[in-house]
C-alpha positions as CSV (number, residue, x, y, z in Angstrom):
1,X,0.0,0.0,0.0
2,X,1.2,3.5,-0.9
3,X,0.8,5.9,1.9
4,X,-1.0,8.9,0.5
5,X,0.2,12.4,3.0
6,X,-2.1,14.3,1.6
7,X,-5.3,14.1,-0.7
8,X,-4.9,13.7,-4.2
9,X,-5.6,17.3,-6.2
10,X,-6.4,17.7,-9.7
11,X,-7.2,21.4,-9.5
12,X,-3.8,21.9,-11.3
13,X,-5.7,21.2,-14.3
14,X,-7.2,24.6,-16.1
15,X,-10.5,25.5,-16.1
16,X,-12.2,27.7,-19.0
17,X,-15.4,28.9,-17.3
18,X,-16.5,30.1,-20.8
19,X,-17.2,27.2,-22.5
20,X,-19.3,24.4,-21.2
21,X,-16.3,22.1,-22.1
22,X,-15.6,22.1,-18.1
23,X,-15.0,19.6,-16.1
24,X,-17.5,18.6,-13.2
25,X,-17.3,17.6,-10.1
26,X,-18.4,14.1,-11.0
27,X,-15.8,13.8,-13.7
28,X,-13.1,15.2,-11.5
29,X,-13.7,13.0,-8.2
30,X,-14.4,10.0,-10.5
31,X,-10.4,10.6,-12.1
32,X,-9.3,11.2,-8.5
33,X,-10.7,8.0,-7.0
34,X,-9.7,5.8,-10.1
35,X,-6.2,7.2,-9.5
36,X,-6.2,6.5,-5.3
37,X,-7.7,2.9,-6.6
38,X,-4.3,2.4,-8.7
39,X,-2.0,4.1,-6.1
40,X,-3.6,1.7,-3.2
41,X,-5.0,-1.7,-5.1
42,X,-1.4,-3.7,-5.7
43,X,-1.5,-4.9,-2.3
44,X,-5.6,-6.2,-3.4
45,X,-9.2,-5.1,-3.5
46,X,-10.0,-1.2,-2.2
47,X,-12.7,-0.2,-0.4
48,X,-14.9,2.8,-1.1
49,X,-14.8,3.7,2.5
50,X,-11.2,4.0,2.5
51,X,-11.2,5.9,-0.8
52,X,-13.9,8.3,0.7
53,X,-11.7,8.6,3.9
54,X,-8.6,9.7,2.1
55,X,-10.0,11.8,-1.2
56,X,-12.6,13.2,1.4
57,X,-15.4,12.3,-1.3
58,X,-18.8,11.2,-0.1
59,X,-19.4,7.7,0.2
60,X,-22.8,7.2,-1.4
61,X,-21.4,9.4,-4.1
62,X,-18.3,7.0,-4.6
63,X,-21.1,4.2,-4.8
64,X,-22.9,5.9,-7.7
65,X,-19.9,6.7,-9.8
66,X,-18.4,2.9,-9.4
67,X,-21.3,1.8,-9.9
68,X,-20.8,3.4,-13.7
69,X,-17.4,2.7,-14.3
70,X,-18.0,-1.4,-12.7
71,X,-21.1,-1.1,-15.9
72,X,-18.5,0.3,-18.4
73,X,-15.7,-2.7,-17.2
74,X,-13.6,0.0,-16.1
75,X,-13.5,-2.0,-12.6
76,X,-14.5,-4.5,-10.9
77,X,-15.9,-5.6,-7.4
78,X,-14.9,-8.3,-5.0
79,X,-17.2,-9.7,-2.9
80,X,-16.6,-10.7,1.2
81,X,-14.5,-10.0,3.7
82,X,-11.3,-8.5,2.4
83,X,-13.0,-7.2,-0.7
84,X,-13.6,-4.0,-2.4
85,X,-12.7,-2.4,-5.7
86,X,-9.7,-3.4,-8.5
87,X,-8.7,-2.1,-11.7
88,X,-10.6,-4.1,-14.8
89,X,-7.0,-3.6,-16.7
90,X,-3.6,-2.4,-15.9
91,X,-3.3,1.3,-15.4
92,X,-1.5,1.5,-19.1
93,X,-4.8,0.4,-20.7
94,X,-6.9,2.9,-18.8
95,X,-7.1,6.4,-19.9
96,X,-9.0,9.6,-18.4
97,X,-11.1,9.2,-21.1
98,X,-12.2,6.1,-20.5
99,X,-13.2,6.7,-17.2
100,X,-14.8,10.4,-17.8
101,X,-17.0,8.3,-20.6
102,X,-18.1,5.7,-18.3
103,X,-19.4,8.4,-15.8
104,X,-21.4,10.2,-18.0
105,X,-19.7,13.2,-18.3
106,X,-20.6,15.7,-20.8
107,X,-17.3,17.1,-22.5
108,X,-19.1,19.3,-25.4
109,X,-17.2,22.8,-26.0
110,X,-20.1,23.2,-28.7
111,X,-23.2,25.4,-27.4
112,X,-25.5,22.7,-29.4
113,X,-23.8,19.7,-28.0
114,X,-22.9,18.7,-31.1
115,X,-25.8,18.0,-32.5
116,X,-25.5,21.1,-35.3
117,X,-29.0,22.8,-34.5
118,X,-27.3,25.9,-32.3
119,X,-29.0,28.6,-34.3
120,X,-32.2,26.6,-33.8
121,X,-33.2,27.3,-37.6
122,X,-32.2,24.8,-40.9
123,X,-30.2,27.6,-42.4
124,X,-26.3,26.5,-42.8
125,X,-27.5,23.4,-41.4
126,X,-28.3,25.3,-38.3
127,X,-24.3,26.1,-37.2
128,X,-23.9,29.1,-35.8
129,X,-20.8,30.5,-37.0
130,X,-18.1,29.4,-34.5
131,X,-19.7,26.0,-35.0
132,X,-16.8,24.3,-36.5
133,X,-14.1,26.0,-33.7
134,X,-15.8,24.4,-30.6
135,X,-16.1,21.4,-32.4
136,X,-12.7,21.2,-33.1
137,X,-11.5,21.9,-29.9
138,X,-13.7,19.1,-27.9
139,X,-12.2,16.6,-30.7
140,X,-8.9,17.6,-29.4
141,X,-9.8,17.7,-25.7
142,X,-10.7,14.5,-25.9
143,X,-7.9,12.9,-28.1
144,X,-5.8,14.6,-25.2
145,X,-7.6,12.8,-22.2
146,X,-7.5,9.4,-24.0
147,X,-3.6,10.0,-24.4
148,X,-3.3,10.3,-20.6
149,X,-3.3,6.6,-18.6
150,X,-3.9,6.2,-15.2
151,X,-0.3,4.6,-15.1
152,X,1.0,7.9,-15.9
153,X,-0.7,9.9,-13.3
154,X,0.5,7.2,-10.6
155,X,4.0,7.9,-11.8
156,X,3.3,12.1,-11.6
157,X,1.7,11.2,-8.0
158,X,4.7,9.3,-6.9
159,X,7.1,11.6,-7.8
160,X,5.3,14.6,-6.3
161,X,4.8,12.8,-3.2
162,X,8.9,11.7,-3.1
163,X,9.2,15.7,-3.8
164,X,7.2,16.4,-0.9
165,X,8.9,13.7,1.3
166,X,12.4,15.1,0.4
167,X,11.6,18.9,1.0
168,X,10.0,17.4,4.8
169,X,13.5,16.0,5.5
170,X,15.2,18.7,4.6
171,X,13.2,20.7,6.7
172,X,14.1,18.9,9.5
173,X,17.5,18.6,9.0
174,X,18.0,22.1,9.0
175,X,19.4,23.6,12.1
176,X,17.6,26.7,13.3
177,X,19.7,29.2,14.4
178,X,18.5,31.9,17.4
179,X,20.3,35.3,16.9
180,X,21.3,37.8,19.7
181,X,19.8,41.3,20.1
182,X,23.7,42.4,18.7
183,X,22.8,40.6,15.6
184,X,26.0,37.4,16.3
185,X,23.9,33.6,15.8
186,X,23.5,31.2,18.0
187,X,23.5,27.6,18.0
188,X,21.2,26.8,20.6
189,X,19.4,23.6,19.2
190,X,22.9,22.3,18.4
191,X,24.0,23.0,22.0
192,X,21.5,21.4,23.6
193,X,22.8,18.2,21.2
194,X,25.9,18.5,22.8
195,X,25.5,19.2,26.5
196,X,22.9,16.1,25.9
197,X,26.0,13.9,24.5
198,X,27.9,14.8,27.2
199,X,25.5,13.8,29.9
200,X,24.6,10.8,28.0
201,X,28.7,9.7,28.0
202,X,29.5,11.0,31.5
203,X,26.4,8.7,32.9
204,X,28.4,5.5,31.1
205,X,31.5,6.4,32.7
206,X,33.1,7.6,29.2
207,X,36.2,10.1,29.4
208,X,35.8,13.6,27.7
């Protein structure tokens, strides 16, 4: 099991509030709990609860959405005691796509949803004139989700938690220094270290 510090966050991702091409909340938590499911599930099935616990997504909302993606083949359950939820396929055969499909989510930059009536009227087949633009750009959007796999957003996890871990250490490791009103530092932490040693080899009887 990978320990996870801290919740997974896709808010990294932009967001263009002009076009109804944004993502939802039920697209975005459904990505976020696929992507806990690969981080946590080599060791065997996850639980919802657990997934709910550390993503700090609703339960019953977790149940909807895997319910979706277990109709799509996108998981699958385990029944009794020890069981839960595992990946349908390795994390390379799983893309974003697939799993934004599975949850119904509506990725349509087009103001008709694509279905070419956005002037309401038969003239020009009914596209309004930036028709064609929005269309392009959800065919793109979503050739760029189904290039992402959930493998590669484990490995982007991973090495932003080993980031995190490192800069923690290094934190710690750092000796804080205390300075005097005439501005000269002092090592007070490190001190302490040292009278401590010395009490510590005084008390087994070893010569300074």
């Amino acid at each position: 099991m990978i320990p996870l510090p801290f919740a997974i966050c896709l808010k990294h991702l932009p967001v263009y509030r002009t076009v109804s091409m944004r993502l939802t909340t039920k697209g975005r938590f459904a990505v976020t709990a696929m992507l806990d499911l690969a981080m946590q599930g080599e060791g065997g099935p996850v639980t919802l609860a657990d997934i709910s616990q550390r993503q700090r997504i609703s339960l019953s909302y977790l149940e909807q959405l895997f319910a979706k993606l277990r109709r799509h083949q996108v998981v699958v359950s385990v029944r009794g005691p020890g069981g839960g939820y595992r990946l349908a396929r390795t994390p390379e055969l799983i893309t974003v796509a697939d799993i934004i499909s599975a949850v119904d989510e509506p990725l349509d930059a087009t103001r008709c949803g694509g279905k070419g009536n956005c002037t309401g009227v038969e003239n020009h087949d009914g596209h309004c004139m930036t028709h064609q633009l929005w269309a392009t750009l959800t065919q793109k959007m979503l050739a760029f989700l189904a290039s992402v796999s959930i493998k590669e957003l484990v490995e982007q996890q991973r090495l932003r938690i080993h980031h995190h871990t490192q800069q923690q250490n290094e934190q710690r490791a750092t000796i804080p220094l205390q300075v005097e009103e005439g501005g000269a530092p002092l090592l007070r932490t490190h001190s302490m270290k040292v009278n401590s040693l010395h009490t510590t080899t005084r008390a087994f009887g070893v010569k300074q």
